[in-house]
PyMOL CGO cylinders between C-alpha atoms (Angstrom):
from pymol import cmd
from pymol.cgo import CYLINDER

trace = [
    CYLINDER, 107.82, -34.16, -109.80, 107.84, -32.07, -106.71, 0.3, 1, 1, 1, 1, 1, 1,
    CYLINDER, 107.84, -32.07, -106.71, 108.51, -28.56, -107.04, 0.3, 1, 1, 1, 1, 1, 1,
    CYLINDER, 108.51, -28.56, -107.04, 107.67, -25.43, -104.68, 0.3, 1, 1, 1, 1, 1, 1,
    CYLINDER, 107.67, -25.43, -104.68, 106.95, -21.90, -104.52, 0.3, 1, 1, 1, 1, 1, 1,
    CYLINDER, 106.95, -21.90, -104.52, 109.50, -19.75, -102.80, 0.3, 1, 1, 1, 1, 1, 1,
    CYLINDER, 109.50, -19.75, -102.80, 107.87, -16.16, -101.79, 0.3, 1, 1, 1, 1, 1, 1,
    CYLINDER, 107.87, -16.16, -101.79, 110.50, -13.58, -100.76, 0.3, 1, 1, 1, 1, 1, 1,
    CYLINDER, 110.50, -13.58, -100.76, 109.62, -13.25, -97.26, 0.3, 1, 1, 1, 1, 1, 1,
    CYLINDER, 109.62, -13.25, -97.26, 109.24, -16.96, -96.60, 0.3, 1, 1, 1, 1, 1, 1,
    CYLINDER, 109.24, -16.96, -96.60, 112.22, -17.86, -94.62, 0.3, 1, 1, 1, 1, 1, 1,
    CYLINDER, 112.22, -17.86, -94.62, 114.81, -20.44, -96.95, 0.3, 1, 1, 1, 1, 1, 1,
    CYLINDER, 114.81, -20.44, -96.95, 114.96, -23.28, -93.67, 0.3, 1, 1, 1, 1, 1, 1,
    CYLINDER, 114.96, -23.28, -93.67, 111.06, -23.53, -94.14, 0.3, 1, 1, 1, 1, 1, 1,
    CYLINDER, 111.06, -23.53, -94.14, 111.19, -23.31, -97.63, 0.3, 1, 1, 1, 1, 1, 1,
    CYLINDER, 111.19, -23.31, -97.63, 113.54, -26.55, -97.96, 0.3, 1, 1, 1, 1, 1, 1,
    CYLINDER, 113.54, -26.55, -97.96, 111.64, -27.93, -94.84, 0.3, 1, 1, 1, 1, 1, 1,
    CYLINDER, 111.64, -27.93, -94.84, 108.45, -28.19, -96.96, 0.3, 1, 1, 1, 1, 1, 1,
    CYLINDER, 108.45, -28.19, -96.96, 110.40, -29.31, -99.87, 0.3, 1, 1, 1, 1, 1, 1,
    CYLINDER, 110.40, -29.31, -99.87, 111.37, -31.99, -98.04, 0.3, 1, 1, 1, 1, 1, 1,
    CYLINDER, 111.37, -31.99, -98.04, 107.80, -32.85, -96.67, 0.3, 1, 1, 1, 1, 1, 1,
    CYLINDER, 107.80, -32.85, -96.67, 106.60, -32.97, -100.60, 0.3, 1, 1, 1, 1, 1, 1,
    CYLINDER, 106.60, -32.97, -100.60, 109.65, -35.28, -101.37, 0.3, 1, 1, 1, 1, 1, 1,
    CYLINDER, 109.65, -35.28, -101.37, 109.23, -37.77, -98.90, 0.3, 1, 1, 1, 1, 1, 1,
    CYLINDER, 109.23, -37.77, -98.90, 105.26, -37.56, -99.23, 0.3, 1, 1, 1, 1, 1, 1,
    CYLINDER, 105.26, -37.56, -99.23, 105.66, -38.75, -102.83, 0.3, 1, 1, 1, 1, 1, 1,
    CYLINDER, 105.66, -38.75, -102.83, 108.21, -41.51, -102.14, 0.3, 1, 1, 1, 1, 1, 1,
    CYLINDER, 108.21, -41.51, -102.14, 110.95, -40.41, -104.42, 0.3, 1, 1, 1, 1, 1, 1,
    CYLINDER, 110.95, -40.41, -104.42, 113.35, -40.94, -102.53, 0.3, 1, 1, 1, 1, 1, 1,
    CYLINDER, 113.35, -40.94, -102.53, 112.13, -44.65, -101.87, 0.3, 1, 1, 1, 1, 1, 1,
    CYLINDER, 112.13, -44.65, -101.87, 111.93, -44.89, -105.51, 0.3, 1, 1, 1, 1, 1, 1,
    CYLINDER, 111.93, -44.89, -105.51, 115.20, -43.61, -105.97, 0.3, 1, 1, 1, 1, 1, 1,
    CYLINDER, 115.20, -43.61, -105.97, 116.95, -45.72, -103.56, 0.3, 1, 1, 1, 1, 1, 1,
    CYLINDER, 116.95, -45.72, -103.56, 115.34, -48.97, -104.63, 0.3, 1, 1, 1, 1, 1, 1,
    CYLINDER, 115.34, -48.97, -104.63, 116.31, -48.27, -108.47, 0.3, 1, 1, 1, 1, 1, 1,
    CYLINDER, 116.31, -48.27, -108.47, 120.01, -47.11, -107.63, 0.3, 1, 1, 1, 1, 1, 1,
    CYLINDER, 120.01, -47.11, -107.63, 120.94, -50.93, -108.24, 0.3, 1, 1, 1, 1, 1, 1,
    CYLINDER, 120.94, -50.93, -108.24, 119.82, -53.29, -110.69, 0.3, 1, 1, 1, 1, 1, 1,
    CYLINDER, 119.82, -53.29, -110.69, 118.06, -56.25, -109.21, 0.3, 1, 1, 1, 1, 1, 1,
    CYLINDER, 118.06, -56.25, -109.21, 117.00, -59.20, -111.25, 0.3, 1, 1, 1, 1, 1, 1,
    CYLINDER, 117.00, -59.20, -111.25, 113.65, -60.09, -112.44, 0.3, 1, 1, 1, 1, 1, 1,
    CYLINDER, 113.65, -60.09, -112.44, 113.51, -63.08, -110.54, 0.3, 1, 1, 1, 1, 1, 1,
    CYLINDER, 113.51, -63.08, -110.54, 115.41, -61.70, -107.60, 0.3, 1, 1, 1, 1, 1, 1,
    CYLINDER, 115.41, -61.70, -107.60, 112.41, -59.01, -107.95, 0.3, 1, 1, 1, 1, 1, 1,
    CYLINDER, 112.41, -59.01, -107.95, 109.85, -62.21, -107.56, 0.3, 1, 1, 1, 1, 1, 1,
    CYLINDER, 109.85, -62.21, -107.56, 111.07, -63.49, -104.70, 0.3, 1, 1, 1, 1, 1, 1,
    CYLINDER, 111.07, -63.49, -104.70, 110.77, -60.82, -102.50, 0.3, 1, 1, 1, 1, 1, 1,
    CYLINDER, 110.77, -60.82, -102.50, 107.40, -60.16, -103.68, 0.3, 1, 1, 1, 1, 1, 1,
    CYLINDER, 107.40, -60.16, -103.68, 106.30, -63.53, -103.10, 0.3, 1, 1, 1, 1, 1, 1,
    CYLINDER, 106.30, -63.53, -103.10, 108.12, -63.62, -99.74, 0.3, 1, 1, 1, 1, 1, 1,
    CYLINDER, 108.12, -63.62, -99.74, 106.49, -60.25, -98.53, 0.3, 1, 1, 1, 1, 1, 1,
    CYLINDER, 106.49, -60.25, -98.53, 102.94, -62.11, -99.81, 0.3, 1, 1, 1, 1, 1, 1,
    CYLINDER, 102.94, -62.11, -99.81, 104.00, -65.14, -97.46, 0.3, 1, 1, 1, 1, 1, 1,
    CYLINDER, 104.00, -65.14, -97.46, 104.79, -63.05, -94.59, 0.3, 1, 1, 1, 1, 1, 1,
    CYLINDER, 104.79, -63.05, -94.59, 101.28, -60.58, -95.42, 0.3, 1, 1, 1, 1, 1, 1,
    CYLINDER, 101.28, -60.58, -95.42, 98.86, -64.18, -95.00, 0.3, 1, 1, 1, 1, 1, 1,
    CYLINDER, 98.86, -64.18, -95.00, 100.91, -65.45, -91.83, 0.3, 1, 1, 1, 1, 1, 1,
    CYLINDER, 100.91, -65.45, -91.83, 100.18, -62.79, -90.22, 0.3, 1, 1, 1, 1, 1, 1,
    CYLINDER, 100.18, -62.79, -90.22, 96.53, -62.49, -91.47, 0.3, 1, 1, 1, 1, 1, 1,
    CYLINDER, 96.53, -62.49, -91.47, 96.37, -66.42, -90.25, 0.3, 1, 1, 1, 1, 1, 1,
    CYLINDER, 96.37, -66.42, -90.25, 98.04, -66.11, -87.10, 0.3, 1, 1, 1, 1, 1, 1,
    CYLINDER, 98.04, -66.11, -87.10, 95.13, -66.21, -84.12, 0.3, 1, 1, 1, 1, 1, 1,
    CYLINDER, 95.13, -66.21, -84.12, 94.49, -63.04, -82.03, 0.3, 1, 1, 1, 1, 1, 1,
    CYLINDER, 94.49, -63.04, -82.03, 96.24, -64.27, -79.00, 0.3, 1, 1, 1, 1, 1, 1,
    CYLINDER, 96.24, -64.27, -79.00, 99.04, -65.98, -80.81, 0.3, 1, 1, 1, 1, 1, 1,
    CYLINDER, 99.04, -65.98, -80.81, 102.54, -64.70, -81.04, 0.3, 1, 1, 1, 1, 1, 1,
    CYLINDER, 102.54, -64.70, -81.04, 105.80, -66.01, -81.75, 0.3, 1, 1, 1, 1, 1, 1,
    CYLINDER, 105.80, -66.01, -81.75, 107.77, -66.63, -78.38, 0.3, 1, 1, 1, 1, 1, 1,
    CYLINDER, 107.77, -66.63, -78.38, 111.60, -65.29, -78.45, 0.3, 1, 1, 1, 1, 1, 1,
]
cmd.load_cgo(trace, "trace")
């Protein structure tokens, strides 16, 4: 949980500035944002398995190759 210390003299931009540093640093909002749905367990598996796909094509994939538009 990501929480901050406000001192009195510490100007309230900054302040919420930082706080939004820590957020983002921890990835709630990521989190957040991929639970605000439900997603089915196999719905879940297919992008994982999709994302592994597309992680060892481009570990294949020759230096000097690229895909041509």
């Amino acid at each position: 949980m990501a929480h901050i210390i406000v001192d009195d003299s510490e100007n309230l931009e900054k302040a919420i500035k930082r706080f939004k540093r820590m957020v983002e640093k921890e990835g709630i909002i990521r989190e957040w944002k991929k639970r605000e749905y439900y997603e089915k367990p196999s719905t879940i598996l297919n992008r994982k398995n999709k994302a592994l796909r597309r992680k060892l094509m481009k570990k294949t994939r020759k230096p000097g190759e690229h895909k041509a538009f």
